[in-house]
mmCIF file as gemmi writes it, N, C-alpha and C atoms, coordinates in Angstrom:
data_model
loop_
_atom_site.group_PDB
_atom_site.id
_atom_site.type_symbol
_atom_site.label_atom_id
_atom_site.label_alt_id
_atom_site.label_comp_id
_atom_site.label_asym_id
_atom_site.label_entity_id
_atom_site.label_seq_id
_atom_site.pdbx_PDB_ins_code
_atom_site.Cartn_x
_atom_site.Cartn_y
_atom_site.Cartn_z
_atom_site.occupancy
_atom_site.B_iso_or_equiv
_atom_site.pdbx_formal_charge
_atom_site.auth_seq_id
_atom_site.auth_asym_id
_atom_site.pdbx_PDB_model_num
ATOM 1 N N . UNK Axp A 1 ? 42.056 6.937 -111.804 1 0 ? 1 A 1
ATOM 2 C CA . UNK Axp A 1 ? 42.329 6.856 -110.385 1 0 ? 1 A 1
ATOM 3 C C . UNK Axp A 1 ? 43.105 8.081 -109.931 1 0 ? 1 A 1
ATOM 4 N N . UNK Axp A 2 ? 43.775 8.943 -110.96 1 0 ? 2 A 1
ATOM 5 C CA . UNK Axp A 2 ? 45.125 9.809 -110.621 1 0 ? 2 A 1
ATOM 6 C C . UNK Axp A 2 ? 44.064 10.769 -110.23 1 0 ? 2 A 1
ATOM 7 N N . UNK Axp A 3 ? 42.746 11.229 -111.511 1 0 ? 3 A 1
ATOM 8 C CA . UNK Axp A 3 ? 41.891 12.675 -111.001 1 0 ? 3 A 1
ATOM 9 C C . UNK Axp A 3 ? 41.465 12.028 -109.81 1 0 ? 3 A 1
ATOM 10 N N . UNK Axp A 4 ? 40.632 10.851 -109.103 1 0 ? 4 A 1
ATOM 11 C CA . UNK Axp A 4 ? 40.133 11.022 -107.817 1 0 ? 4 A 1
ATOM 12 C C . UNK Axp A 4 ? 40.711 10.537 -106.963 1 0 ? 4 A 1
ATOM 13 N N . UNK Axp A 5 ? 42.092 10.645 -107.065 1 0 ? 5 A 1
ATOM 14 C CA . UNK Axp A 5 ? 43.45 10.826 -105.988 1 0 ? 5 A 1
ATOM 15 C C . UNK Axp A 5 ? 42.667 9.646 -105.423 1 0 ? 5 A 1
ATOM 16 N N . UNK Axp A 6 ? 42.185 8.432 -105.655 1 0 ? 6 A 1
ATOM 17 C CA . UNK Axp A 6 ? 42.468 6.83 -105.118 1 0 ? 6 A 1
ATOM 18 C C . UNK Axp A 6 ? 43.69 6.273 -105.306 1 0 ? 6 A 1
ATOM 19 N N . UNK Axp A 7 ? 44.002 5.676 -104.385 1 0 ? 7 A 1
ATOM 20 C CA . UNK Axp A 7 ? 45.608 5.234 -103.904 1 0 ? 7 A 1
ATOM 21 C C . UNK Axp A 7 ? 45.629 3.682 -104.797 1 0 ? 7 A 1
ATOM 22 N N . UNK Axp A 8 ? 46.244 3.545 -105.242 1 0 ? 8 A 1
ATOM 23 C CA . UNK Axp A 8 ? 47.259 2.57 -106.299 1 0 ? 8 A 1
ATOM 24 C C . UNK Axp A 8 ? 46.486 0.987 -105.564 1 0 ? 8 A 1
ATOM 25 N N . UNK Axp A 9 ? 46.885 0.898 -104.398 1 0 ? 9 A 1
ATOM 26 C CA . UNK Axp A 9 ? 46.299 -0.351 -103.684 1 0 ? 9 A 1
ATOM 27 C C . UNK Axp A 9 ? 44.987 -0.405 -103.484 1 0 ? 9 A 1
ATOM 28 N N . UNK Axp A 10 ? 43.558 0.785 -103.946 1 0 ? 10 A 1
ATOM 29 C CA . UNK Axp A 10 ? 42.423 0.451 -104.344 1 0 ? 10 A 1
ATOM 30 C C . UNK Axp A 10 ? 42.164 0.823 -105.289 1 0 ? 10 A 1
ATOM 31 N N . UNK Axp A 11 ? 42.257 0.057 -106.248 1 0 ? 11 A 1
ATOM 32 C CA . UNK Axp A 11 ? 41.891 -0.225 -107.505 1 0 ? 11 A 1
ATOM 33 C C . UNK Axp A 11 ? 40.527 -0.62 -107.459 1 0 ? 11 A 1
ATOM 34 N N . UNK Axp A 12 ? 40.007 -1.837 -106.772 1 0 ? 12 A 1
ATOM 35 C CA . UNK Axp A 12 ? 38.62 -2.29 -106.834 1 0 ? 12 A 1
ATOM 36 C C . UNK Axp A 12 ? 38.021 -0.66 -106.078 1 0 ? 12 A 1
ATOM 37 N N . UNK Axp A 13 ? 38.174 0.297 -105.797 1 0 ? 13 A 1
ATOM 38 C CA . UNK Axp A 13 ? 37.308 0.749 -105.303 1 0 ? 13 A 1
ATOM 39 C C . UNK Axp A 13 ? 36.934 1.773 -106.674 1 0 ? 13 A 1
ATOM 40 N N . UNK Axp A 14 ? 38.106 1.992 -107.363 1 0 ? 14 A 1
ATOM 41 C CA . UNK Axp A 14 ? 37.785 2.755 -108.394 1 0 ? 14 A 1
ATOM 42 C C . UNK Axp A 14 ? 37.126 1.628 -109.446 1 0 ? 14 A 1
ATOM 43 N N . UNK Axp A 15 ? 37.425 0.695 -109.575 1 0 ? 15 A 1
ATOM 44 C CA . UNK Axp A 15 ? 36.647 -0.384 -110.535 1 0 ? 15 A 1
ATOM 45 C C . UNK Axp A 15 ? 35.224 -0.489 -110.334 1 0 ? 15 A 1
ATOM 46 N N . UNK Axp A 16 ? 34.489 -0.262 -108.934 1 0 ? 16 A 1
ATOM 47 C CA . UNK Axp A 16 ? 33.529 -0.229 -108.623 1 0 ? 16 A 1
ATOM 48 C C . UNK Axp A 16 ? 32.473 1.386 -109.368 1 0 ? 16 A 1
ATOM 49 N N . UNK Axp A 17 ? 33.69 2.323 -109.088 1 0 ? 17 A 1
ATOM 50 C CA . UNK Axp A 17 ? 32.564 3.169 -109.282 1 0 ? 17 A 1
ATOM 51 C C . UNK Axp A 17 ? 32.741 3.7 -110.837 1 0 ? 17 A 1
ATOM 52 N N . UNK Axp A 18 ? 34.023 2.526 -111.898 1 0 ? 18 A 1
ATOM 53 C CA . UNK Axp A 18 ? 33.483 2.966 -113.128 1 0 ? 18 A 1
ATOM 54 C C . UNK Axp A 18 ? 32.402 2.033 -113.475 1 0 ? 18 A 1
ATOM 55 N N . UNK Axp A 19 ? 32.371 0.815 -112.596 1 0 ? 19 A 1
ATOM 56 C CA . UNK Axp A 19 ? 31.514 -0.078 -113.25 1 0 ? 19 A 1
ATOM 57 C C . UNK Axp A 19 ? 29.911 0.463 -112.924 1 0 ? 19 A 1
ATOM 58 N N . UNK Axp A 20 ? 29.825 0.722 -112.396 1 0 ? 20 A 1
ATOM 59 C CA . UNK Axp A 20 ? 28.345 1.752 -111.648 1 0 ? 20 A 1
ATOM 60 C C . UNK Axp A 20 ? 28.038 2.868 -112.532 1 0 ? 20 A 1
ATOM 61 N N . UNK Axp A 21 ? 29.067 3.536 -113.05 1 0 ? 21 A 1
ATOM 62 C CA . UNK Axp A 21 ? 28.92 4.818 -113.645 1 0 ? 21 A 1
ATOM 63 C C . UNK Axp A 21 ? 28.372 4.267 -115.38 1 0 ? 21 A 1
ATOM 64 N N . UNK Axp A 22 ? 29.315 3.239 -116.069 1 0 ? 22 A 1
ATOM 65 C CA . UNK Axp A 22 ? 29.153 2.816 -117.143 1 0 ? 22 A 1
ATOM 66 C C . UNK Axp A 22 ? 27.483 1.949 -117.598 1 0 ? 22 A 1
ATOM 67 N N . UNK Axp A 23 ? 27.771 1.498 -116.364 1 0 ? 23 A 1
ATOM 68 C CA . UNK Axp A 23 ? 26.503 0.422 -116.692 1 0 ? 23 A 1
ATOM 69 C C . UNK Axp A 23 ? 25.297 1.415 -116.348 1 0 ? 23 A 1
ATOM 70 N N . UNK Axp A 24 ? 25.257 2.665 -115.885 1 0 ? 24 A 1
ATOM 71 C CA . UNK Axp A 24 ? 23.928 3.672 -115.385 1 0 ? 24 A 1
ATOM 72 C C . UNK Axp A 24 ? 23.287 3.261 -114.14 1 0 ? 24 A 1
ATOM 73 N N . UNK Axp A 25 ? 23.837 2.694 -113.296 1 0 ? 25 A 1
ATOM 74 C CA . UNK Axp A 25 ? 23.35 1.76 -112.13 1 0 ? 25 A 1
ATOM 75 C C . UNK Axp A 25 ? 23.001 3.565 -111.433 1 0 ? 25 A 1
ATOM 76 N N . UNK Axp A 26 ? 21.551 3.499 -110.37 1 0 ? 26 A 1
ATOM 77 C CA . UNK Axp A 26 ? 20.992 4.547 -109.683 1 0 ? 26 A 1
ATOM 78 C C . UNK Axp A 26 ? 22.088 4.737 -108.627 1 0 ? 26 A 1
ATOM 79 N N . UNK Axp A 27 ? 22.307 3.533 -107.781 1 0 ? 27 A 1
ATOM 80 C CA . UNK Axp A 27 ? 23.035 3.962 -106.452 1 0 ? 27 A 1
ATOM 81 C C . UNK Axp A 27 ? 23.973 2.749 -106.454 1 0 ? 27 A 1
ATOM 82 N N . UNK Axp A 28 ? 25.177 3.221 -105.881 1 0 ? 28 A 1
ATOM 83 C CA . UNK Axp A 28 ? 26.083 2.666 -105.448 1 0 ? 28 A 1
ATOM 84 C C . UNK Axp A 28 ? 26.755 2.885 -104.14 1 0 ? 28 A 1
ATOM 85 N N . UNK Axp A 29 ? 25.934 1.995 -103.4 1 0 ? 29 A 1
ATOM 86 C CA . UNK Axp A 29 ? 25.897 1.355 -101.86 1 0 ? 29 A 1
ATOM 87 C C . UNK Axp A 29 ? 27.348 1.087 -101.151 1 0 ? 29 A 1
ATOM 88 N N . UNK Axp A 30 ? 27.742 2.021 -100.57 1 0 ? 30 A 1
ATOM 89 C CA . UNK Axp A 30 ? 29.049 0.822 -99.925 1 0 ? 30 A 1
ATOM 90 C C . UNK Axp A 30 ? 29.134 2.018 -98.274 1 0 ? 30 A 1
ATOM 91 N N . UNK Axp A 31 ? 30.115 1.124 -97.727 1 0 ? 31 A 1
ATOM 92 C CA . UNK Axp A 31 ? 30.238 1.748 -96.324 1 0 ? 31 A 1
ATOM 93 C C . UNK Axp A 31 ? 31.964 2 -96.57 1 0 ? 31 A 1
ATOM 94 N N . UNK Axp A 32 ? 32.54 1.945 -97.695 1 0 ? 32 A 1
ATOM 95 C CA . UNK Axp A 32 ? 33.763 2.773 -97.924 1 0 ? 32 A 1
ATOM 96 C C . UNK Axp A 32 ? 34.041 4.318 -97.866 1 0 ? 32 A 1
ATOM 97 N N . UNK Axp A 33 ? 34.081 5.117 -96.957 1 0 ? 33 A 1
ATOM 98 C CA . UNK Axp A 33 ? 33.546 6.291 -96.869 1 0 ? 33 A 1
ATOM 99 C C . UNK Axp A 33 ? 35 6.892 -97.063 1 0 ? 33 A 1
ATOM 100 N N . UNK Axp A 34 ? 36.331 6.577 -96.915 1 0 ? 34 A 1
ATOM 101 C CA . UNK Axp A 34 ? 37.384 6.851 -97.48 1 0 ? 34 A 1
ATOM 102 C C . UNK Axp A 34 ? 38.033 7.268 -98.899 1 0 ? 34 A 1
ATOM 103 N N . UNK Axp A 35 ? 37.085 5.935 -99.882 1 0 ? 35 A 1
ATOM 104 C CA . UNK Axp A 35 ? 37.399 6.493 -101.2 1 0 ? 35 A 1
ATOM 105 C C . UNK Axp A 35 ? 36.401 6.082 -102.335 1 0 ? 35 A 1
ATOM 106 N N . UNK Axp A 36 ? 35.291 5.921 -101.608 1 0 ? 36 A 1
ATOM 107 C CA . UNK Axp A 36 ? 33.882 6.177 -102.76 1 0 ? 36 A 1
ATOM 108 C C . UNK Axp A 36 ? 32.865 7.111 -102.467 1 0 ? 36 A 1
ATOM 109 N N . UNK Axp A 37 ? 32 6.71 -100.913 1 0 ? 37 A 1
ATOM 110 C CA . UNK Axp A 37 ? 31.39 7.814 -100.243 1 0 ? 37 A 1
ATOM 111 C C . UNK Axp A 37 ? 31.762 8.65 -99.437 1 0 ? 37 A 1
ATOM 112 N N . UNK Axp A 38 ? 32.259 9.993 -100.016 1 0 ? 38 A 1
ATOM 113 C CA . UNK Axp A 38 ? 33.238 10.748 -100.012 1 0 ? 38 A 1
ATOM 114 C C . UNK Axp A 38 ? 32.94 12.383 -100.957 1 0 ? 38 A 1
ATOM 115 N N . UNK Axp A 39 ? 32.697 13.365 -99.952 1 0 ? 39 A 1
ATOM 116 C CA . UNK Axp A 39 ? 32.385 14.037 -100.501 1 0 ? 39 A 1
ATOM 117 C C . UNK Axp A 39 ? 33.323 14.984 -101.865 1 0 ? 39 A 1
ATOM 118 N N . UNK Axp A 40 ? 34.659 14.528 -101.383 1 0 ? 40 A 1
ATOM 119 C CA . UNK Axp A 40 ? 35.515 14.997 -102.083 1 0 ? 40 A 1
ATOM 120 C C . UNK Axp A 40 ? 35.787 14.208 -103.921 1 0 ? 40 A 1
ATOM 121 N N . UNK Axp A 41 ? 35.917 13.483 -103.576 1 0 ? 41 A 1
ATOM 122 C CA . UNK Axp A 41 ? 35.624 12.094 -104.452 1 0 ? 41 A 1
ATOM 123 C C . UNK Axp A 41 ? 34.536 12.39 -105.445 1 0 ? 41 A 1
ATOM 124 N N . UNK Axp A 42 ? 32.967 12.128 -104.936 1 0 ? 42 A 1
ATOM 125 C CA . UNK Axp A 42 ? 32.159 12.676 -105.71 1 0 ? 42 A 1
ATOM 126 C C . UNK Axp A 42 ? 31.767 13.533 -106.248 1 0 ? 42 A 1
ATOM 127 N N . UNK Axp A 43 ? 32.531 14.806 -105.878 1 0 ? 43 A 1
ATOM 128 C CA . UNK Axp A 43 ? 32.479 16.051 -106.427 1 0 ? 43 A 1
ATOM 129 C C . UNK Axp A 43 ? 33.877 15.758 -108.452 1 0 ? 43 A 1
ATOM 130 N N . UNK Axp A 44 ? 34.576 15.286 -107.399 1 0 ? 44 A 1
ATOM 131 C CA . UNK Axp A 44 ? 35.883 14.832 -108.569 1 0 ? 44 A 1
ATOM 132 C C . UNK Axp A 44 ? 34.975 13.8 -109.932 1 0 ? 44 A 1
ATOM 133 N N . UNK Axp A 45 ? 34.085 12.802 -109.295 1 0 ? 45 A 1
ATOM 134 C CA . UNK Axp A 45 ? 33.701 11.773 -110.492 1 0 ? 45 A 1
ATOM 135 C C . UNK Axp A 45 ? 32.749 12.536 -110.805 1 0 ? 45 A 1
ATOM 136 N N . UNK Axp A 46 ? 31.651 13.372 -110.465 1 0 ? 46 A 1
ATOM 137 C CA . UNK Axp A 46 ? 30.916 13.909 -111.564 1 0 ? 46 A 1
ATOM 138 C C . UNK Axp A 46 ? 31.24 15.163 -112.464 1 0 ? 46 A 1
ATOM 139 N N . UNK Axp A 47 ? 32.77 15.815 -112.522 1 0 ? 47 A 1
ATOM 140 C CA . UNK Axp A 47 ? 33.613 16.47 -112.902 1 0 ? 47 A 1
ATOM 141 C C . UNK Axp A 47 ? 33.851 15.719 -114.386 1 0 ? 47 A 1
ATOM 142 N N . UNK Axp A 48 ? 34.374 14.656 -113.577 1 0 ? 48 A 1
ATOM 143 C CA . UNK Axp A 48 ? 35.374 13.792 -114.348 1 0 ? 48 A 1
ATOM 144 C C . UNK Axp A 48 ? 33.859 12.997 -115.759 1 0 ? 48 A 1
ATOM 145 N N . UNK Axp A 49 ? 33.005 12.632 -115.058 1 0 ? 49 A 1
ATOM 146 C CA . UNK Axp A 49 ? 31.855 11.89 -115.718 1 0 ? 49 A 1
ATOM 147 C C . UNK Axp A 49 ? 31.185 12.969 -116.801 1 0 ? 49 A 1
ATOM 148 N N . UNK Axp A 50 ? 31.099 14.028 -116.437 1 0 ? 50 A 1
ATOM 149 C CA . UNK Axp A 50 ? 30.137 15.269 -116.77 1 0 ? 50 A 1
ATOM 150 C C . UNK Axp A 50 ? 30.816 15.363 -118.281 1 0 ? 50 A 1
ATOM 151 N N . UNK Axp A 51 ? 32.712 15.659 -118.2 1 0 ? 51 A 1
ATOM 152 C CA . UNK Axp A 51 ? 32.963 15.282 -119.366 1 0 ? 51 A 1
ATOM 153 C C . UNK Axp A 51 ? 33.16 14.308 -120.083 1 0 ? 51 A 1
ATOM 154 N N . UNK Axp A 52 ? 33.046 13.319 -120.013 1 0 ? 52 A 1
ATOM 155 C CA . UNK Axp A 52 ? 32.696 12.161 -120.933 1 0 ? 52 A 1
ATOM 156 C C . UNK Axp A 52 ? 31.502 11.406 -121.508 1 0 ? 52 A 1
ATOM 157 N N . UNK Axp A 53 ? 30.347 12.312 -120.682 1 0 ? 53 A 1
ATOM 158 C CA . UNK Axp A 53 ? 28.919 12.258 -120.679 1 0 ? 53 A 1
ATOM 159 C C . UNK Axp A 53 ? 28.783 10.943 -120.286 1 0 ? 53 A 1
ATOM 160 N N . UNK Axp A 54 ? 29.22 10.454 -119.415 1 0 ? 54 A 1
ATOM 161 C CA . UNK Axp A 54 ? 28.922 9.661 -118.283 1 0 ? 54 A 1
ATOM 162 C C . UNK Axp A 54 ? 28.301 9.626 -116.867 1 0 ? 54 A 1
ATOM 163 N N . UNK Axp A 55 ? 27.448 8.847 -117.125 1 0 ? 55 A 1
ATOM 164 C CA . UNK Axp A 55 ? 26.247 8.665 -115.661 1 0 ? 55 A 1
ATOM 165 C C . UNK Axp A 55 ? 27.038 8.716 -114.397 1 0 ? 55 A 1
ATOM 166 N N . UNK Axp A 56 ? 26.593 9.67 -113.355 1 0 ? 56 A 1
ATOM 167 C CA . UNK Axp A 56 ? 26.966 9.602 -111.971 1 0 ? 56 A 1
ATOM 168 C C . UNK Axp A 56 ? 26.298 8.795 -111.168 1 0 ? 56 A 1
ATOM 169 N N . UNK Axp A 57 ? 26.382 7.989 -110.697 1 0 ? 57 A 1
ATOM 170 C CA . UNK Axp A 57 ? 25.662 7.282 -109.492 1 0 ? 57 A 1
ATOM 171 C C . UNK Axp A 57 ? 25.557 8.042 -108.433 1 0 ? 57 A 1
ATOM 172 N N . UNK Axp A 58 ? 24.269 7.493 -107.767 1 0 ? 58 A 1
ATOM 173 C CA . UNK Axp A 58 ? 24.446 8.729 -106.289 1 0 ? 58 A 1
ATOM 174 C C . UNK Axp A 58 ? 25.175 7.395 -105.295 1 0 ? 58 A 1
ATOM 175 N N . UNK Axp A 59 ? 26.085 8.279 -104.83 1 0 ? 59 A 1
ATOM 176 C CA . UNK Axp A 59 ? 26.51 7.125 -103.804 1 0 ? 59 A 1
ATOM 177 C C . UNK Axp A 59 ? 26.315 7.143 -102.24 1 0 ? 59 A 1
ATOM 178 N N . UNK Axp A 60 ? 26.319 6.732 -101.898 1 0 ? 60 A 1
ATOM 179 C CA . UNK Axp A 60 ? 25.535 6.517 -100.002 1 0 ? 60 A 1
ATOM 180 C C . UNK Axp A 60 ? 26.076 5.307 -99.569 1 0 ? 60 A 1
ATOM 181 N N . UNK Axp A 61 ? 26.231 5.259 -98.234 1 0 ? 61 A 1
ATOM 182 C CA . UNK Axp A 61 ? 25.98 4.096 -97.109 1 0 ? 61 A 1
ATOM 183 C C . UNK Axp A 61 ? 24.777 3.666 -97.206 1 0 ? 61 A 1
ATOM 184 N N . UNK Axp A 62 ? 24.545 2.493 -96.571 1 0 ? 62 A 1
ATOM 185 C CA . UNK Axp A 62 ? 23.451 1.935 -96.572 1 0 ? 62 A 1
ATOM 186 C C . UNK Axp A 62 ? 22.548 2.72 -95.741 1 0 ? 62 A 1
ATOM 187 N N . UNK Axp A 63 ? 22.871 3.594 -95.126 1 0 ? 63 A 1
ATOM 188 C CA . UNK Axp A 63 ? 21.988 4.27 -93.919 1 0 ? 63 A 1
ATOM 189 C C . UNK Axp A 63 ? 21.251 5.104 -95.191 1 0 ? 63 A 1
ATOM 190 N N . UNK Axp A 64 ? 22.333 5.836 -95.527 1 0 ? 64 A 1
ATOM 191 C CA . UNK Axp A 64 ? 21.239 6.737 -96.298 1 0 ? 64 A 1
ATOM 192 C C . UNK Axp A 64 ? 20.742 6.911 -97.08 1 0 ? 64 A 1
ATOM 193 N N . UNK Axp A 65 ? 20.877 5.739 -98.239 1 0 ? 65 A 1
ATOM 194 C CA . UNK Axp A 65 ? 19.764 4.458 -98.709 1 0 ? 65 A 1
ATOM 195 C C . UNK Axp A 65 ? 18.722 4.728 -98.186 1 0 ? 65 A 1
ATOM 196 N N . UNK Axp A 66 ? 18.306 4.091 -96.936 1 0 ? 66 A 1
ATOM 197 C CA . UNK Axp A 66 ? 17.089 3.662 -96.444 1 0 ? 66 A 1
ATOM 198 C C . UNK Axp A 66 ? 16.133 4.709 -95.979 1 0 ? 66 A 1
ATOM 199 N N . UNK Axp A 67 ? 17.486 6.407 -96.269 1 0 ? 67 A 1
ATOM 200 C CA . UNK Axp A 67 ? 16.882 7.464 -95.745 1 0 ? 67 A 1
ATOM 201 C C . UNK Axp A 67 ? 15.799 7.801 -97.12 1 0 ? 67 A 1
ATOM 202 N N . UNK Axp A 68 ? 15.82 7.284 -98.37 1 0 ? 68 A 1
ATOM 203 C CA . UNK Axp A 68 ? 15.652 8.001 -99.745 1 0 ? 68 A 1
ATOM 204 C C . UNK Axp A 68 ? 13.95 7.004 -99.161 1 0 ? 68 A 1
């Protein structure tokens, strides 16, 4: 949570995107644009993933989901 500077009181948001990352899930959907879909963020977890050879999820809103 400390590398993608998520704040102490979201925990589930970082729980979400190790559980997405671990399990190899394609996309991980949310309209949290504060501290998952987030360009800053996702630049940090596939940093962070790249070395542990861990799967990145692409993450999006539902909008742009429906754009793919």
């Amino acid at each position: 949570m400390e590398q993608l500077e998520i704040p102490e009181k979201s925990t589930r948001d970082a729980i979400h995107i190790a559980v997405a990352s671990v399990h190899n899930i394609d996309y991980l959907v949310t309209w949290n644009c504060a501290h998952i879909a987030n360009a800053e963020v996702v630049k940090k977890l596939m940093k962070i993933n790249n070395s542990f050879r861990v799967h990145t999820p692409i993450i999006c809103t539902p909008e742009e989901l429906m754009e793919v």
